[in-house]
C-alpha positions as CSV (number, residue, x, y, z in Angstrom):
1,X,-26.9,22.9,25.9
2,X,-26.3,19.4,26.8
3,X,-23.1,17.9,24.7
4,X,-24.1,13.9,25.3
5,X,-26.6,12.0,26.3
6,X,-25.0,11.4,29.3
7,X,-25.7,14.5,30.6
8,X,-29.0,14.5,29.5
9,X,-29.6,11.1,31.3
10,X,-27.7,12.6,34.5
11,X,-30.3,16.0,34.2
12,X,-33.1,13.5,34.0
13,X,-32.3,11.5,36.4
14,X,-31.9,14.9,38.8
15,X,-35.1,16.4,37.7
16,X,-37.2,13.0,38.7
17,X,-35.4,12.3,42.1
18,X,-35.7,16.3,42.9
19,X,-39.7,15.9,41.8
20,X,-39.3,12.5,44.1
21,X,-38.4,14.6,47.0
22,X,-41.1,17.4,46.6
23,X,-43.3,14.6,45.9
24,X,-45.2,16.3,43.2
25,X,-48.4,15.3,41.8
26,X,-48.4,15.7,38.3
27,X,-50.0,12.6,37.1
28,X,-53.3,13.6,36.3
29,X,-51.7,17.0,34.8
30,X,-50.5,16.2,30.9
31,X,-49.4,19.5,30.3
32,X,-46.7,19.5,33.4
33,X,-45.8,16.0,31.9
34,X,-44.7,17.0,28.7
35,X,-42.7,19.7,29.9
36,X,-40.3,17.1,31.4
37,X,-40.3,14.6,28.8
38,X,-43.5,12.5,26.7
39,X,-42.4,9.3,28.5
40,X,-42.4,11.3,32.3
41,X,-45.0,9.2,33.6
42,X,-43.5,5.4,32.6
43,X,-40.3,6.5,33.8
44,X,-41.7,8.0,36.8
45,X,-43.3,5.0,38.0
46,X,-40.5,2.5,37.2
47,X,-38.4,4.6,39.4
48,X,-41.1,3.8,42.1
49,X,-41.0,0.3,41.7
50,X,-36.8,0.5,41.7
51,X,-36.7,-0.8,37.8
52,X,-35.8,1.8,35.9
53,X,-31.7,1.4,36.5
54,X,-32.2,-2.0,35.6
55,X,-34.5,-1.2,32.3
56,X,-31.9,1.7,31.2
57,X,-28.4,-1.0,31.6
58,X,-30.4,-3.1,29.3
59,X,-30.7,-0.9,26.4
């Protein structure tokens, strides 16, 4: 159970640097996708291209 949505953001951010390292290939799989979040892909790729701390600061 996560109390804030820090923790949630800290667990997200662990889950897609852990998936990073195994380099797993789930784009073309929507079901795996979900599992993690509906927006897994977006947020997936801005962390490739070294936005998405940038993006998240801004909201």
């Amino acid at each position: 159970i996560l109390k804030s949505t820090h923790h949630k953001f800290m667990i997200d951010n662990l889950i897609y640097a852990i998936l990073d390292l195994m380099d797993v290939k789930l784009s073309s799989d929507e079901k795996h996708k979900s599992l993690f979040s509906p927006q897994f892909a977006y947020r997936k790729r801005l962390t490739k291209l070294g936005n998405y701390d940038s993006i998240v600061q801004n909201k």
